[in-house]
Backbone bond lengths (Angstrom), bond angles and torsions (degrees), N, CA, C in turn:
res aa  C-N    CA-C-N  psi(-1)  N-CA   C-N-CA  omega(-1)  CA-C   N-CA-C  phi
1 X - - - 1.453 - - 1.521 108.70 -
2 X 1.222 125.49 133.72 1.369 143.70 178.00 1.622 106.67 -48.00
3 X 1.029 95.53 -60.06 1.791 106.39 -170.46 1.650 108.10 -64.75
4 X 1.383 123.43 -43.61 1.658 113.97 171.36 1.603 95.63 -60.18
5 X 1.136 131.66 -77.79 1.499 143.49 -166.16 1.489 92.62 -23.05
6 X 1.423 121.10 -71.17 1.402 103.74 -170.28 1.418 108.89 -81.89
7 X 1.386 153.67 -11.19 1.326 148.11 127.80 1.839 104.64 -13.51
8 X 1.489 103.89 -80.59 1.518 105.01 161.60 1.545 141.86 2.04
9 X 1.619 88.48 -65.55 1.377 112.11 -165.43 1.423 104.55 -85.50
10 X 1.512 111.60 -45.05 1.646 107.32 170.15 1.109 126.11 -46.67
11 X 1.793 105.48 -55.51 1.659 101.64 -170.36 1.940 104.16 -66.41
12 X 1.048 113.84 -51.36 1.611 108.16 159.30 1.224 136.02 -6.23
13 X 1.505 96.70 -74.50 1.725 113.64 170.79 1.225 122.92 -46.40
14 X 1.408 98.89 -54.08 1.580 124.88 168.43 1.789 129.60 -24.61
15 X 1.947 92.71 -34.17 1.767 90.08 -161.93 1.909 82.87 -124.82
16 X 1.287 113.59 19.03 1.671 121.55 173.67 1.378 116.97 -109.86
17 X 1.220 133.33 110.17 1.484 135.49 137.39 1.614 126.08 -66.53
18 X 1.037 104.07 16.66 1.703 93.99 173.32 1.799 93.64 -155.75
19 X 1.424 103.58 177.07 1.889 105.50 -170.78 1.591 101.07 -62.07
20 X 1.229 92.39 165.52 1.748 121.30 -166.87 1.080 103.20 -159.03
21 X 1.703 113.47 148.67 1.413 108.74 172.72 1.900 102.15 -152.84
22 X 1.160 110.39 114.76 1.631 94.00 169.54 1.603 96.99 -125.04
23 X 1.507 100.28 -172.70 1.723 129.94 -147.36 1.950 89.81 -131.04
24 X 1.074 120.79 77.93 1.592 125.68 168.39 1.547 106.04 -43.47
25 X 1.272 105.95 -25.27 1.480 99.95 -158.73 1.880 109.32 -99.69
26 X 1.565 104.52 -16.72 1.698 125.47 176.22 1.715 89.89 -77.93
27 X 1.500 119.18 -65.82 1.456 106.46 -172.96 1.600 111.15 -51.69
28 X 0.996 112.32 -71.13 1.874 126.42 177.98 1.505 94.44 -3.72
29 X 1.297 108.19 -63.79 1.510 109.32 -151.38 1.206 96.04 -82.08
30 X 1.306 123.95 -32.14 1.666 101.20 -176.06 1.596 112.44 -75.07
31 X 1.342 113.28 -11.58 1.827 123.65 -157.85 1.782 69.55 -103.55
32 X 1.066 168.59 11.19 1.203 164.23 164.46 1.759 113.06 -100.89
33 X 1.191 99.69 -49.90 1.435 93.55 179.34 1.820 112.74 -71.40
34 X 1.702 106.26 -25.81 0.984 107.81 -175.50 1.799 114.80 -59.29
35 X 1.534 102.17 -63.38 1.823 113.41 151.89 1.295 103.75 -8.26
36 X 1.002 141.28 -86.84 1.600 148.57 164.24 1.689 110.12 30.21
37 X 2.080 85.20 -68.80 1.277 113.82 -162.97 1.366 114.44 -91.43
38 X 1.255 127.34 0.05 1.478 137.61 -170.07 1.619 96.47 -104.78
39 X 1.434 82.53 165.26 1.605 97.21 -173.10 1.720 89.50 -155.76
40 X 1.641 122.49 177.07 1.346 134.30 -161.00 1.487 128.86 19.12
41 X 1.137 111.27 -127.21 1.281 108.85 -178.10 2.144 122.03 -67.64
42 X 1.182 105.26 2.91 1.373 108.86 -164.63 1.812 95.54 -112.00
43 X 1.331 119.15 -17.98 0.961 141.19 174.58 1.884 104.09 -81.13
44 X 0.968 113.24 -49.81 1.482 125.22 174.26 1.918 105.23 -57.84
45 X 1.313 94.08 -61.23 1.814 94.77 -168.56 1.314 107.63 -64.37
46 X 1.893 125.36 -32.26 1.286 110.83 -177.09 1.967 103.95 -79.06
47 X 1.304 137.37 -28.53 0.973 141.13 170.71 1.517 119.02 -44.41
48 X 1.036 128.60 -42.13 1.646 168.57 -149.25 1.377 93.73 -98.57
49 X 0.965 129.07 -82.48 1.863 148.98 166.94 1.521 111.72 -25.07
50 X 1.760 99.66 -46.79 1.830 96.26 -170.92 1.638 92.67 -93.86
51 X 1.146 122.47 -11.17 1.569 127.71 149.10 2.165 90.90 93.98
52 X 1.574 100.18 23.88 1.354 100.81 162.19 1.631 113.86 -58.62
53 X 1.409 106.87 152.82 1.466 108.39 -168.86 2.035 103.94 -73.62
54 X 0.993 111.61 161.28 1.531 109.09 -176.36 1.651 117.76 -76.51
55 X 1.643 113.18 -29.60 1.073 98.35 173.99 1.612 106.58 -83.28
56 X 1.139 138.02 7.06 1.750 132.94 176.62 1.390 101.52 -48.92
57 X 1.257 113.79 152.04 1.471 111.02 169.06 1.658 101.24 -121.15
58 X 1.332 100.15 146.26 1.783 90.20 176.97 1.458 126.92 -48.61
59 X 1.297 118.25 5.53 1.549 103.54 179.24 1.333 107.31 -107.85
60 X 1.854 118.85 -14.89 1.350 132.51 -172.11 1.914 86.97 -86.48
61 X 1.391 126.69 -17.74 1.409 128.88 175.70 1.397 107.50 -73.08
62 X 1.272 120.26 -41.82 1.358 120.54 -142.97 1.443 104.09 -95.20
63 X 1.802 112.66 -24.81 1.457 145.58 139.69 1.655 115.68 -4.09
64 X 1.804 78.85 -77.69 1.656 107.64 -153.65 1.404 88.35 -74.32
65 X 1.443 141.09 -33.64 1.589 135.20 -164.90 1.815 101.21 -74.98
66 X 1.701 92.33 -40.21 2.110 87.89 -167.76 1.873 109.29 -66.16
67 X 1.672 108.97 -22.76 1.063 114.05 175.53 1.769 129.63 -57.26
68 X 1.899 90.18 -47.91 1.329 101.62 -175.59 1.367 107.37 -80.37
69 X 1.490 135.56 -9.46 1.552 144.69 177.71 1.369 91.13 -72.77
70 X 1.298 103.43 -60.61 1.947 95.95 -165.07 1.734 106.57 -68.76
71 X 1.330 125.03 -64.29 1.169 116.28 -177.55 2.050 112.15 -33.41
72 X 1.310 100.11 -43.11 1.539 94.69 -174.62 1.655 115.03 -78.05
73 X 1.529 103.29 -20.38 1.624 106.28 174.17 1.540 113.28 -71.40
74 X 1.760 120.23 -17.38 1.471 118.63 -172.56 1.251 105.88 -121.86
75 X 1.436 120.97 2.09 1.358 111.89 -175.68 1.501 124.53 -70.31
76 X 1.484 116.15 -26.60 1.722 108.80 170.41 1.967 106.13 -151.94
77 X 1.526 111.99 104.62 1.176 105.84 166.56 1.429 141.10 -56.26
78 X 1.009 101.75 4.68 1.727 104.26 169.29 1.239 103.07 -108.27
79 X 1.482 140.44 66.45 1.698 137.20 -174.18 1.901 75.64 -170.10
80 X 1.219 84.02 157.82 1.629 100.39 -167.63 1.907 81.68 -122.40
81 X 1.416 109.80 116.67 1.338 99.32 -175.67 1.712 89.07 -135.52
82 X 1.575 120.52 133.37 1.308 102.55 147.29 1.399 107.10 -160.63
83 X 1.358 124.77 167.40 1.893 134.65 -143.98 1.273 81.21 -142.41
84 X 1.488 140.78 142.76 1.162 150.78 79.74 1.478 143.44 -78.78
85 X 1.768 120.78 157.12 1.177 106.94 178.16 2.105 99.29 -122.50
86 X 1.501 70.84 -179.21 2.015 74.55 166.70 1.279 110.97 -175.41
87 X 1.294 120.75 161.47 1.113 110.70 -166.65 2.216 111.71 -147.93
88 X 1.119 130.00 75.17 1.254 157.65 -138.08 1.613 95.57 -105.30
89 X 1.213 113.73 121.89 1.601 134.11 -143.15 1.451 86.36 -149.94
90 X 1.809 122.49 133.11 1.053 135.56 161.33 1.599 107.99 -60.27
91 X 1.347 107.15 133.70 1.932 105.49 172.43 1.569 100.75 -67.38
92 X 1.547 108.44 154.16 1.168 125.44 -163.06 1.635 126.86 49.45
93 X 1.774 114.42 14.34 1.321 111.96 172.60 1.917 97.53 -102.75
94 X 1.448 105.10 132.30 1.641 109.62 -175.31 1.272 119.40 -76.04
95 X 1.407 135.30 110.06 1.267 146.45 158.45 1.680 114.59 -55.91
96 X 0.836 132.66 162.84 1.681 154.58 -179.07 1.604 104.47 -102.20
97 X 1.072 120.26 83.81 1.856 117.22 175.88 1.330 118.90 -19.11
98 X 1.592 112.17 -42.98 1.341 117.54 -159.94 1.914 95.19 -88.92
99 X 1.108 114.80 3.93 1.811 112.78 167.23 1.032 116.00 -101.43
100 X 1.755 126.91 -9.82 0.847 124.81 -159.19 1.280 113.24 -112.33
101 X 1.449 116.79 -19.38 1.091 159.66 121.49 1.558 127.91 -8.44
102 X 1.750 95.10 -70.17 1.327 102.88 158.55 1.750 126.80 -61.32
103 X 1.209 90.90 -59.26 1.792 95.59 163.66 1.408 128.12 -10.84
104 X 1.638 96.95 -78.89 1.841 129.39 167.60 1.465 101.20 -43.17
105 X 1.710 137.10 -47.95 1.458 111.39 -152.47 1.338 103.09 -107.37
106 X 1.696 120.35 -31.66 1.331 122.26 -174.52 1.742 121.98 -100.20
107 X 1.318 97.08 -13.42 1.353 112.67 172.48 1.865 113.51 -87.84
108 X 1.070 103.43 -54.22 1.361 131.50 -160.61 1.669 118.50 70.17
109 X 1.649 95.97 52.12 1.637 104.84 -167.30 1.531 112.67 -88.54
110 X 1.395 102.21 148.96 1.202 113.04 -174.34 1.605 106.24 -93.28
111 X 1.275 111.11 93.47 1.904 133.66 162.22 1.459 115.33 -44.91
112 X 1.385 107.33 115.73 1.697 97.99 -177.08 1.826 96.81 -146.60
113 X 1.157 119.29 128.42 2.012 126.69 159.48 0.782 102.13 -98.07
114 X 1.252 103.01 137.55 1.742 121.77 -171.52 1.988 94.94 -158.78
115 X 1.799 90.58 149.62 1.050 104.99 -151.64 1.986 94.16 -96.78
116 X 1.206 101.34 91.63 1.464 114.45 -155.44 1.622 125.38 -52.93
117 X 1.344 99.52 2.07 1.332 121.63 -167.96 1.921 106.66 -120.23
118 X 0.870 96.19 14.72 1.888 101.66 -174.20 1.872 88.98 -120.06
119 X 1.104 98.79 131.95 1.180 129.91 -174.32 2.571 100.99 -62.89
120 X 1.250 87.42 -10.87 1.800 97.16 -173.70 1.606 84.12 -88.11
121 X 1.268 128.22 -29.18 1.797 120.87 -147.83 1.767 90.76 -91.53
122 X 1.274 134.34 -5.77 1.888 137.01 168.17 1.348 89.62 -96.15
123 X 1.371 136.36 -62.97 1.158 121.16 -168.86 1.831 124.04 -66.72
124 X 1.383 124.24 -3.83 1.298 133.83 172.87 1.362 116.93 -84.68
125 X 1.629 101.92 -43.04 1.762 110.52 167.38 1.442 116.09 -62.89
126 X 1.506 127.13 -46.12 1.103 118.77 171.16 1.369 140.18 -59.87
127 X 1.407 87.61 -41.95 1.814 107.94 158.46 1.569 115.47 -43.36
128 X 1.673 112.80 -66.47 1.572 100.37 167.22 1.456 133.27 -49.75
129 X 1.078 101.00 -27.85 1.902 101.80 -176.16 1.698 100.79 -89.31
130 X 1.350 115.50 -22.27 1.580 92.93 167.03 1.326 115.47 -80.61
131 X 1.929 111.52 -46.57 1.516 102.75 -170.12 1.671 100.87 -63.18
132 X 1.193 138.04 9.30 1.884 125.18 179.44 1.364 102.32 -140.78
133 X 1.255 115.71 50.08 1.695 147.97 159.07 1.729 105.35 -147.45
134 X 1.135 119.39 -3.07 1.794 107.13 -177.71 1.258 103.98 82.33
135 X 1.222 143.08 -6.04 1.696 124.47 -148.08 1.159 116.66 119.80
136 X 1.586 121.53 -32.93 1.428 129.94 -126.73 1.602 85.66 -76.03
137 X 1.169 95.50 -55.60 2.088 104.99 -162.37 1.497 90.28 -113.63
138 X 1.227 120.10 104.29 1.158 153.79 163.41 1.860 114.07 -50.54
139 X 1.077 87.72 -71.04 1.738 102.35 176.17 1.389 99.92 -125.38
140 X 1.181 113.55 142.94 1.581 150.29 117.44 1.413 145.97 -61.99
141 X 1.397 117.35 -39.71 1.139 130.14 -172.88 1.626 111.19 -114.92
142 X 1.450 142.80 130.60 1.195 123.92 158.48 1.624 110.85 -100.47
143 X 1.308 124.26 15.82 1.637 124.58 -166.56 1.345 105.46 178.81
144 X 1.180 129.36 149.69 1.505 128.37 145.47 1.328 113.63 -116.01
145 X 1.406 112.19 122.79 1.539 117.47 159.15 1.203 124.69 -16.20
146 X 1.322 112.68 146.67 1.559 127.89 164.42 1.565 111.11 -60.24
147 X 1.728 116.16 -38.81 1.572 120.53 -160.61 1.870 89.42 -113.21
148 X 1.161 122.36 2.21 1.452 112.69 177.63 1.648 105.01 -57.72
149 X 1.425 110.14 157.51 1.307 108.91 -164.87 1.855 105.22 -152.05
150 X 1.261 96.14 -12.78 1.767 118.55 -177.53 1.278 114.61 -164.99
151 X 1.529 106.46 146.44 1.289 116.30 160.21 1.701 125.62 -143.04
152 X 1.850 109.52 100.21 1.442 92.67 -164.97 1.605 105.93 -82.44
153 X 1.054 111.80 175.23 1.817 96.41 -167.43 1.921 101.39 -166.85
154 X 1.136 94.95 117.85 1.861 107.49 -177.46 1.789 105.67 -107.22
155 X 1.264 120.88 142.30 1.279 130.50 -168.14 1.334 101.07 -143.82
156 X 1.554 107.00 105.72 1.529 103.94 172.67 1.123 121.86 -114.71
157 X 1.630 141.83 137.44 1.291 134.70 -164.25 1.644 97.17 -116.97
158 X 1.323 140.28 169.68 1.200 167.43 109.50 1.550 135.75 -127.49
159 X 1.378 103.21 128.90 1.467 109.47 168.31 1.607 120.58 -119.97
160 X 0.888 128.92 118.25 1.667 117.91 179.65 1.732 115.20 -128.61
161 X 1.253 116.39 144.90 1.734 113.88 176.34 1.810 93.94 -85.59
162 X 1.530 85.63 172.42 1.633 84.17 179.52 0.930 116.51 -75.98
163 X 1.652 141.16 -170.71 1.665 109.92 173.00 1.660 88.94 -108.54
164 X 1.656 104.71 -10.57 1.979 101.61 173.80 1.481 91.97 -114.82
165 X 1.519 100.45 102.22 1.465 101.17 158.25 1.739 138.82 -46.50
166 X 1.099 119.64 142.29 1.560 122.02 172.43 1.652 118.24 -71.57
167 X 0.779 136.22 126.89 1.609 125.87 168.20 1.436 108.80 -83.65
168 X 1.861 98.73 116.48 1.743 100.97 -159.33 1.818 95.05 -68.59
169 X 1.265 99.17 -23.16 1.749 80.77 -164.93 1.465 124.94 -72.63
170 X 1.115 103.78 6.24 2.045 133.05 174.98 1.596 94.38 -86.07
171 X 1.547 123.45 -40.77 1.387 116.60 -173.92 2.089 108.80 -38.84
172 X 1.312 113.94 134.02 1.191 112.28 -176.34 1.890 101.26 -164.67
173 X 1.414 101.85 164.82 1.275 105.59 -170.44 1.709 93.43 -93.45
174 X 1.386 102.13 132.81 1.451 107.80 165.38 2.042 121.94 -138.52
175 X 0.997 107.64 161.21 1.713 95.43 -173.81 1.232 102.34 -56.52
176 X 1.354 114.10 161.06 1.302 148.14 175.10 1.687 135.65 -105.38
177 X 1.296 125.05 41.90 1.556 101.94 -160.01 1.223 155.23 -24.65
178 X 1.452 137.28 117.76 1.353 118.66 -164.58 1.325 109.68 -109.59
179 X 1.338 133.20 149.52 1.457 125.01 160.81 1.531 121.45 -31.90
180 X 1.416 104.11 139.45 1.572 92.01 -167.09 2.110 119.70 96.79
181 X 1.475 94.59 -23.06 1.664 99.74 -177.28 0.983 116.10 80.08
182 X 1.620 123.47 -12.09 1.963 99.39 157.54 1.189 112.57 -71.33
183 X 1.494 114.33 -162.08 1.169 143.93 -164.75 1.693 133.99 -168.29
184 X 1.604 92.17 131.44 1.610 73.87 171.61 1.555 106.09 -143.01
185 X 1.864 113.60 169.60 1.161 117.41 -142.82 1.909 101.91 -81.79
186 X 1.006 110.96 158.82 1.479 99.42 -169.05 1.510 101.65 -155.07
187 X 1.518 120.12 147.58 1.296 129.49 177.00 1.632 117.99 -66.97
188 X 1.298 114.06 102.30 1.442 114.15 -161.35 2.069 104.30 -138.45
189 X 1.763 82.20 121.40 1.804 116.91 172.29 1.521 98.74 -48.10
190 X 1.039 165.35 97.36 1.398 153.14 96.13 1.732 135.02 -5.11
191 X 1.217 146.75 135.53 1.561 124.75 171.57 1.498 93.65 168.37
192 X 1.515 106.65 153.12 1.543 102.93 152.48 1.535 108.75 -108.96
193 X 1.467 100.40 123.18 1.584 123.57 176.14 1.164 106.26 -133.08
194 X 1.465 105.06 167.60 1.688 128.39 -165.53 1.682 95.98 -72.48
195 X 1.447 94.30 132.17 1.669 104.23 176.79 1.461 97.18 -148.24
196 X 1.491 91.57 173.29 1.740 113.93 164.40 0.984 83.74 -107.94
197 X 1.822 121.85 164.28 1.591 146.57 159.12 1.714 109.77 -131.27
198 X 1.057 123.41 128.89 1.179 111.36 176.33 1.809 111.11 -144.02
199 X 1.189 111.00 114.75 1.470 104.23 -166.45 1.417 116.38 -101.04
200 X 1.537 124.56 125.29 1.271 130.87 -171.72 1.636 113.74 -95.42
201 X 1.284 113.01 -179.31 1.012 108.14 176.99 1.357 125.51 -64.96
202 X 1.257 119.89 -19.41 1.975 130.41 179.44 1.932 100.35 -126.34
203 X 1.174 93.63 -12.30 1.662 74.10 175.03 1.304 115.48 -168.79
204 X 1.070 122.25 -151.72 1.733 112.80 -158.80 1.639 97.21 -162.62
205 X 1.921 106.17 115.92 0.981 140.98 -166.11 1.768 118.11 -89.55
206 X 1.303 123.77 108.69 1.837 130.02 -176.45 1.351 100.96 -132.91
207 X 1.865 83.06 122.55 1.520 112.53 177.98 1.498 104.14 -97.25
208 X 1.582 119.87 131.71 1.721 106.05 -163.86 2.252 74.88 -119.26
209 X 0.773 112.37 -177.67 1.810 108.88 165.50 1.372 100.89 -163.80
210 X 1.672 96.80 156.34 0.913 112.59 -164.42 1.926 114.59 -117.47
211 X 1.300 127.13 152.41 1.462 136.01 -166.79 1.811 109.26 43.89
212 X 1.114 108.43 -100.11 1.487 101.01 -155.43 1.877 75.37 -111.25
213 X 1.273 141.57 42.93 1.347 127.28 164.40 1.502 127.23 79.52
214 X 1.701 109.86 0.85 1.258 94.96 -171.40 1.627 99.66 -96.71
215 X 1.339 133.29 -37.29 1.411 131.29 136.71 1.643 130.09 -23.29
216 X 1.290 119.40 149.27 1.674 110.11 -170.62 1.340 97.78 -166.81
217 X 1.204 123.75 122.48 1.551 126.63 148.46 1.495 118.75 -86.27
218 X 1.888 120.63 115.03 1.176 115.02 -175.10 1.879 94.37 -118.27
219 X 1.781 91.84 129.13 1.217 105.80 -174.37 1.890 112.44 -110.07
220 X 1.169 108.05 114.17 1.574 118.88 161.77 1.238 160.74 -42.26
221 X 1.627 115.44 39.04 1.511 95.93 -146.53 1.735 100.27 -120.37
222 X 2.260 81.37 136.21 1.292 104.69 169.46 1.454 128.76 -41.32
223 X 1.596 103.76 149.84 1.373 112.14 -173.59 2.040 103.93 -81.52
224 X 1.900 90.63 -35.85 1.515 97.49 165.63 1.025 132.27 -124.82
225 X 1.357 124.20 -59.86 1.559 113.67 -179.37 1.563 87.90 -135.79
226 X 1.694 110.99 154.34 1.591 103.75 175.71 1.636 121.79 -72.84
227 X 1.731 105.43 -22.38 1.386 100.65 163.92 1.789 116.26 -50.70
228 X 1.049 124.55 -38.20 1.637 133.17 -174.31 1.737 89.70 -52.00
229 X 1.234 117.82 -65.11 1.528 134.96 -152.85 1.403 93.42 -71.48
230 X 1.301 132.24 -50.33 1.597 129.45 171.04 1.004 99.24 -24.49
231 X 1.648 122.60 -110.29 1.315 156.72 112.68 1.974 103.31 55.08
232 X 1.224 114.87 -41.44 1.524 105.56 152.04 1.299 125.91 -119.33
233 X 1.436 125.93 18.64 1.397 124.20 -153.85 1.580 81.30 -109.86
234 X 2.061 102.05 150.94 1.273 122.62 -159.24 1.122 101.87 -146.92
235 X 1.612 120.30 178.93 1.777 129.38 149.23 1.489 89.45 -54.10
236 X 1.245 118.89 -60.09 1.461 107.83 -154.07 1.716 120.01 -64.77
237 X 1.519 97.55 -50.01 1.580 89.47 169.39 1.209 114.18 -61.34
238 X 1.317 147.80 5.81 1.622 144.99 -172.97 1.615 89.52 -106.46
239 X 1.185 124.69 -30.57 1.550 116.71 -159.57 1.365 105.23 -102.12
240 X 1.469 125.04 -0.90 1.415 123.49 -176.63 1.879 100.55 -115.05
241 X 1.602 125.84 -13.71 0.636 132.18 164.54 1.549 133.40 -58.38
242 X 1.821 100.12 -61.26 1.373 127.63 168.35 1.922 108.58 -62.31
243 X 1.304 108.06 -21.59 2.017 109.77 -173.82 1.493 95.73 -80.83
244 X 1.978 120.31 -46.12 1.000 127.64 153.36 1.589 130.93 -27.70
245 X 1.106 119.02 -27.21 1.470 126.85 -153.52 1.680 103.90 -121.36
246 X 1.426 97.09 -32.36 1.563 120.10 -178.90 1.880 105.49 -60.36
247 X 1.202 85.34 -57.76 1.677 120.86 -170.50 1.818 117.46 -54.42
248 X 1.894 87.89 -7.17 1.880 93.19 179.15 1.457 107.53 -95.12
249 X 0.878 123.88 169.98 1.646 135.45 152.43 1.291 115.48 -111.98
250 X 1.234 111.55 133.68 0.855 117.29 174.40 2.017 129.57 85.94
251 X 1.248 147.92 139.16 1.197 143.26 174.59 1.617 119.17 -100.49
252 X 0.639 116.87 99.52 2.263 139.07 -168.84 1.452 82.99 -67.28
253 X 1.593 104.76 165.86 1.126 126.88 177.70 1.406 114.26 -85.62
254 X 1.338 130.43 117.69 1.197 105.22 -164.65 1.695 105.39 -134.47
255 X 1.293 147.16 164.03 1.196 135.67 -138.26 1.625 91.73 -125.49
256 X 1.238 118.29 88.96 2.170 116.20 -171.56 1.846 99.39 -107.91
257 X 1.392 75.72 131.71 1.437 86.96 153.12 1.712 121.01 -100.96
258 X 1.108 139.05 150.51 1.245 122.35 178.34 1.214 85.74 -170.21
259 X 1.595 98.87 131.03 1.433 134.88 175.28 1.652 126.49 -78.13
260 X 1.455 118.21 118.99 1.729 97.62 -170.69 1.316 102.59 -91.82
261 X 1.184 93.86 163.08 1.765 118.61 -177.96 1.371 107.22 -173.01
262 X 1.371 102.13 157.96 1.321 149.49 -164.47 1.855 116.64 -132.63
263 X 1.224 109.82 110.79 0.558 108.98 -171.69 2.167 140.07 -155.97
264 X 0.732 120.11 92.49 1.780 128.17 -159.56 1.638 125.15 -77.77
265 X 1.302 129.22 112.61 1.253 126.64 -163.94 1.707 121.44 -119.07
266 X 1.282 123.13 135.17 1.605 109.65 -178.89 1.455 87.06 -146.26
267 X 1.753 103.70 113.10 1.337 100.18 164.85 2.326 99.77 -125.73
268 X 1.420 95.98 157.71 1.607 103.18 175.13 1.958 95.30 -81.67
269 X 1.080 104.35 126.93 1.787 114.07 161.33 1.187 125.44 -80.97
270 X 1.349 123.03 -5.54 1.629 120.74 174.79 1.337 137.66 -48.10
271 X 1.576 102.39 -33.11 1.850 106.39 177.91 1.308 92.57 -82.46
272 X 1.438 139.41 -30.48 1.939 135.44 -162.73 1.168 82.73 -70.03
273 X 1.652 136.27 -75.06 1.288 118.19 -123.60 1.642 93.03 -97.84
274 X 1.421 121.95 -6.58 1.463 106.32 176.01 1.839 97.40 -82.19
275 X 1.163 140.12 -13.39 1.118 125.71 173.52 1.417 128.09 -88.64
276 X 1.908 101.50 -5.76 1.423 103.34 151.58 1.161 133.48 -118.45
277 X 1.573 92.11 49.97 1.661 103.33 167.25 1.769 113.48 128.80
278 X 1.404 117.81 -56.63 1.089 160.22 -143.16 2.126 88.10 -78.48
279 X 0.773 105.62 51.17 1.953 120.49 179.57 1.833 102.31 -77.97
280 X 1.256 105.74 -101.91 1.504 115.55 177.24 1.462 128.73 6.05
281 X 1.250 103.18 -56.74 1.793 133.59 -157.65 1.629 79.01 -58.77
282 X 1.224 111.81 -67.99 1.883 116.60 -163.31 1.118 103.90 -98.47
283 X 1.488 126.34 59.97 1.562 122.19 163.79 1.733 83.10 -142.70
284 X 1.211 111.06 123.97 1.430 115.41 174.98 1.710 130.15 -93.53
285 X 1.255 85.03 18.71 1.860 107.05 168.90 1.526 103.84 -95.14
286 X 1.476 103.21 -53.83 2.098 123.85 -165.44 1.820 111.38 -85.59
287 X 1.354 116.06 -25.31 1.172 115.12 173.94 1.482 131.08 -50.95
288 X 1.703 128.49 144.14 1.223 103.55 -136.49 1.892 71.29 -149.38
289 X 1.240 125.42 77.91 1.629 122.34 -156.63 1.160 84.98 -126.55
290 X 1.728 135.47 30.30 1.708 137.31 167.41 1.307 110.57 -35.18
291 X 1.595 121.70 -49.45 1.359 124.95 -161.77 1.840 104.80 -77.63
292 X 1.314 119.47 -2.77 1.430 93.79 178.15 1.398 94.94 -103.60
293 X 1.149 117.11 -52.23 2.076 123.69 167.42 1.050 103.08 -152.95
294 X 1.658 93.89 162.80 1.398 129.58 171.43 1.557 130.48 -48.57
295 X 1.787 103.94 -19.20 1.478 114.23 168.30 1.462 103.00 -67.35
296 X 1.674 90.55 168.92 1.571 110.23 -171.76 1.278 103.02 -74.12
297 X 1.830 167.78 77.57 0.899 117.40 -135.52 1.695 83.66 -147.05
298 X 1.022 136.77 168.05 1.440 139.15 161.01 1.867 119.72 -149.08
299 X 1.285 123.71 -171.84 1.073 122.18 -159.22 2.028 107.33 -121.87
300 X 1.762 85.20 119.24 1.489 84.04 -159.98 1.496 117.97 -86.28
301 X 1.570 103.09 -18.53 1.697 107.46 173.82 1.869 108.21 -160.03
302 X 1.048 72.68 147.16 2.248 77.69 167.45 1.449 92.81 -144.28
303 X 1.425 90.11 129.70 1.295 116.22 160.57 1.577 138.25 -148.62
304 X 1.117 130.55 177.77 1.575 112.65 -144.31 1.730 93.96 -151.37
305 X 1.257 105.14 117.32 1.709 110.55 171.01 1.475 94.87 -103.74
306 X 1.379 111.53 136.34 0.968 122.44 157.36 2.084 111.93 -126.51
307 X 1.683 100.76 173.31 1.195 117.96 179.17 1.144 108.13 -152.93
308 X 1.835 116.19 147.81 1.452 121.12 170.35 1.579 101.79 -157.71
């Protein structure tokens, strides 16, 4: 959902002084499959959070997720797109059939027991999240708990060319702005290619796309400082922007500079999503995780590596 994602990104931004980058749509699904397993009030706050409507019922959820997986897995063959899930259970800790169940038909998760205390059961998790990232994210895990008992886990890959190529031999170093008004020199794509432009009231909005167009990178940039643009940016300013952008025909020639980078991120989500709502899950008195088992059990961290 649009509106957590940028919920997401705010509270995020919020506790960062330097770049950040997460995937609304890698957490979603894992904070979705988790829903699954919740029941009462912990079931309510994560429902609430992904800003699903109240009368949805989890199967009209579990629905709406296999829809938007497939539509985005067939929507353009020239984009290298692919989603996995999994779902890695201490041996001898008891699962609920009917979660596991769910997992297998609406997830299409890959079920694995592992003996959580053998030094092979860190190296198997990591292994999956690199081999279903390419390489990209190597590790995930540096330890597993003594009381860990699960780990649900989403891996999303994309690669796409532009669909308006850069002319590398324009590639050149040009300044960079930094907070504060210096600068430094940086390896930067040059060209006129097909874009959207869309100018807001503090800043000015470029849609670049990717393969046959149904993919899009839309880039943001402040009129002053990105704290300013934090500081008012919303669901709503994201949703009047993108209707804005929606609303053109066609991509104009437009004159971009764009800077390359490389770049790798691992942040913990626990203070974001308990401040939008999401309490219960990690309080091990209030947690309400009936639907995966009958143990007492709750959820001690989510977190999200990303790469670009």
């Amino acid at each position: 959902n649009n509106e957590f994602g940028v919920d997401l990104f705010v509270k995020t931004a919020g506790e960062e002084n330097g770049n950040m980058m997460i995937s609304p749509l890698s957490a979603g699904t894992a904070l979705t499959m988790l829903l699954n397993g919740c029941r009462g009030n912990t079931y309510d706050q994560i429902k609430g959070m992904l800003k699903f409507p109240a009368t949805m019922t989890i199967g009209e959820v579990n629905g709406a997720y296999k829809s938007l997986i497939s539509q985005l897995l067939e929507a353009d063959p020239k984009v290298k797109l692919a989603l996995a899930n999994a779902v890695f259970y201490r041996k001898g800790f008891t699962v609920k059939n009917p979660f596991i169940g769910t997992m297998e038909d609406d997830f299409a998760a890959h079920i694995e027991g592992l003996d959580f205390m053998a030094p092979s059961a860190l190296l198997t998790i990591n292994k999956w999240a690199s081999d279903n990232t390419y390489g990209k994210i190597p590790k995930v895990l540096d330890q597993i708990s003594s009381d860990a008992v699960m780990f649900l886990m989403n891996a999303l890959y994309f690669k796409g060319n532009w669909s308006y190529q850069f002319d590398k031999s324009l590639t050149d170093e040009r300044p960079f702005y930094l907070p504060g008004g210096s600068s430094v020199n940086v390896s930067t794509m040059t060209g006129e290619v097909g874009a959207k432009v869309v100018n807001g009231d503090s800043f000015r909005v470029l849609e670049l796309t990717y393969g046959r167009t149904n993919f899009s990178m839309i880039a943001i940039v402040p009129d002053q400082s990105i704290e300013a643009l934090r500081g008012s940016f919303n669901a709503a300013v994201w949703n009047s922007l993108t209707s804005s952008l929606d609303g053109m025909t066609g991509y104009g020639k437009t004159v971009v500079f764009m800077p390359k980078f490389k770049f790798s991120y691992e942040k913990l989500l626990n203070s974001q999503l308990k401040s939008l709502g999401m309490t219960d899950a990690f309080d091990d008195n209030l947690a309400n995780l009936s639907g995966i088992s009958d143990d007492n059990i709750f959820v001690d961290f989510v977190k999200q590596n990303t790469f670009v």
